[in-house]
C-alpha positions as CSV (number, residue, x, y, z in Angstrom):
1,X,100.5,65.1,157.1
2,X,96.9,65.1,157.6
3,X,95.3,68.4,156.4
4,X,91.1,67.4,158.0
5,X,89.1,65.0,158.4
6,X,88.9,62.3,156.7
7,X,86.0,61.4,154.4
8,X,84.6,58.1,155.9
9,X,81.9,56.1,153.5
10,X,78.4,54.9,155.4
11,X,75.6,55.9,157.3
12,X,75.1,56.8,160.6
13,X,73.6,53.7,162.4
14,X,71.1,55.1,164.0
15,X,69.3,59.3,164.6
16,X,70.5,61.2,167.2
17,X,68.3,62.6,169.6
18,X,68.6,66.1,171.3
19,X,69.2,63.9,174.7
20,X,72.7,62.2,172.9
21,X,73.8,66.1,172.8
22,X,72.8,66.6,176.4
23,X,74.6,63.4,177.5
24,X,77.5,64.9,175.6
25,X,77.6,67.9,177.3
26,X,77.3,66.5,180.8
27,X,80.2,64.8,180.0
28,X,82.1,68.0,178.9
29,X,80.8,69.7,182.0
30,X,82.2,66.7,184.2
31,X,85.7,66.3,183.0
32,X,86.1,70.7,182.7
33,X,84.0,71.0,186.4
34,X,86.6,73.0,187.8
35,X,87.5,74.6,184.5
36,X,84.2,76.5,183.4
37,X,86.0,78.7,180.6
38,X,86.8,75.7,178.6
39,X,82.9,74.4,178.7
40,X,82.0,77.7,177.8
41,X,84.1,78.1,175.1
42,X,82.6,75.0,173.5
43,X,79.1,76.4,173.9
44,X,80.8,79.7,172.1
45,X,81.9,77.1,169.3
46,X,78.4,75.4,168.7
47,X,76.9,79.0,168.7
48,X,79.5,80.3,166.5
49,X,78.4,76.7,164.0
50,X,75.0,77.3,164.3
51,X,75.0,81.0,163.3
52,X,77.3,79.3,160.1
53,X,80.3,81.6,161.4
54,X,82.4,78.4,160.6
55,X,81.8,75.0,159.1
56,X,82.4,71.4,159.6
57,X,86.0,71.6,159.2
58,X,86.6,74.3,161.7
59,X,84.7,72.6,164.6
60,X,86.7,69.9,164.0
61,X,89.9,72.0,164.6
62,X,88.2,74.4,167.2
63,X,87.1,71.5,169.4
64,X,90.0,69.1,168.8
65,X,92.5,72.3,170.0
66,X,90.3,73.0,172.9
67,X,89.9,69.3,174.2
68,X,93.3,68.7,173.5
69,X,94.5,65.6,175.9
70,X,90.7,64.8,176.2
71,X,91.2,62.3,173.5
72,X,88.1,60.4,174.7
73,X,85.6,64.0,174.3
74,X,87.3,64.1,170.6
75,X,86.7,60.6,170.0
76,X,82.5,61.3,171.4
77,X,82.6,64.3,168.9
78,X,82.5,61.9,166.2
79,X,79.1,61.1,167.1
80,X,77.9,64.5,166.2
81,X,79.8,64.8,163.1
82,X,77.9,64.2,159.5
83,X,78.5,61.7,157.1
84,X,82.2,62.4,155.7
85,X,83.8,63.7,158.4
86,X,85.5,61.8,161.3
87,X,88.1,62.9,163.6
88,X,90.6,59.6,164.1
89,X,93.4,59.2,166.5
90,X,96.2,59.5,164.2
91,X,94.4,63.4,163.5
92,X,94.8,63.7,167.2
93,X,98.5,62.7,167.3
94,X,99.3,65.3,164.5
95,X,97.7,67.9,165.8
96,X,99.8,67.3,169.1
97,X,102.8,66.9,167.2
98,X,101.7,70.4,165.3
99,X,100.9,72.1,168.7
100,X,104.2,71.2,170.2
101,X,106.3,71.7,167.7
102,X,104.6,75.6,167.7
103,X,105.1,75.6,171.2
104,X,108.4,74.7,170.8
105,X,108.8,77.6,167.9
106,X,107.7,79.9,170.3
107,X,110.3,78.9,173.3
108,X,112.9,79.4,170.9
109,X,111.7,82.7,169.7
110,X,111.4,83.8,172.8
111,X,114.6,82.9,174.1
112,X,116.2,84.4,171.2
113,X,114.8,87.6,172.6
114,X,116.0,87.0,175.9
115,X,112.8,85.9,177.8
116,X,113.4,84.1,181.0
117,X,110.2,82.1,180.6
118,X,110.7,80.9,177.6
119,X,111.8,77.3,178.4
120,X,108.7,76.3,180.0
121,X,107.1,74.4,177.2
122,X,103.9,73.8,178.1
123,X,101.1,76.6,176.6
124,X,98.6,78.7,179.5
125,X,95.5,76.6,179.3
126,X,93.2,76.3,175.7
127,X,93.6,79.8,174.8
128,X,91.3,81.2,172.0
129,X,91.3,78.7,168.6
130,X,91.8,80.6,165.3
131,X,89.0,81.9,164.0
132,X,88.2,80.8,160.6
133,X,89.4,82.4,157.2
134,X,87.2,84.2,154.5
135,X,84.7,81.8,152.9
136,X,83.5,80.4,155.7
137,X,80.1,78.7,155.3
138,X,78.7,75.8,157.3
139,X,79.3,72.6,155.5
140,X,77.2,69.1,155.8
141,X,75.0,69.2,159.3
142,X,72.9,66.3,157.9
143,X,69.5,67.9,159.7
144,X,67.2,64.6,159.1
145,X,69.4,61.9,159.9
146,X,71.6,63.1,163.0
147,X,75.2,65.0,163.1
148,X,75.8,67.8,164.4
149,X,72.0,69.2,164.0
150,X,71.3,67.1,166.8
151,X,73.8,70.1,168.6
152,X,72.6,73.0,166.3
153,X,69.0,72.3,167.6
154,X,70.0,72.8,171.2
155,X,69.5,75.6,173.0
156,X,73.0,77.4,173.7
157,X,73.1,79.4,176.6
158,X,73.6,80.0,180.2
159,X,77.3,79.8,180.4
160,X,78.7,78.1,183.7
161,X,80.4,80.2,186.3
């Protein structure tokens, strides 16, 4: 069972520039166009990183739960990410196989207590990620050579309606 990301050796091949954070973002708007919480809730995650209210680690988790069937916006993450930390497909595949077997948890609980909607397996949109523990502290954002900086130095606002 994977527990993170997984430490990857090298350098990034080349600096990121506030436009490759821009790009990304248009293509977060595009694919969520008709789903305006979900982009806005990724703008709440980059906030919540840049004001250090979680690290590396939990973007990874918040942003892999909240593009979850988007494998190709998880994969473009990875561009943003510092040396270190890379989010693979096999990560992808055990978080779904986490998520469902929670959702799955859940169905039974709830069935157990005599819910008539428990047996619809499939959870009500992204939902709020858990928020991180104690000790939270921003990790690696590898300011001079690109990662997520390139996102930190953004400005974060204006929420779409």
């Amino acid at each position: 069972m994977s527990q993170g990301p997984r430490a990857t050796p090298g350098k990034q091949l080349r600096e990121l520039k506030v436009e490759d954070a821009l790009l990304y973002l248009d293509q977060v708007k595009m694919e969520f166009g008709d789903q305006p919480e979900i982009y806005n809730e990724f703008l709440d995650i980059m906030k919540n990183f840049k004001a250090q209210a979680i690290d590396t680690p939990g973007v990874i988790q918040r942003v892999s739960q909240l593009f979850r069937g988007y494998n190709k916006l998880i994969l473009g993450f990875n561009t943003f990410l510092p040396d270190g930390y890379k989010i693979g497909l096999e990560d992808i595949e055990e978080q779904q196989r986490l998520a469902d077997a929670r959702t799955a948890r859940e169905n039974a609980a709830r069935a157990a207590a005599g819910d008539s909607n428990a047996t619809g397996g499939v959870s009500s949109g992204p939902g709020a990620p858990p928020r991180g523990g104690p000790g939270s502290s921003a990790g690696p954002m590898g300011g001079g050579g690109g990662g997520m900086g390139a996102m930190q130095g953004m400005p974060l606002t204006g929420n779409v309606d």
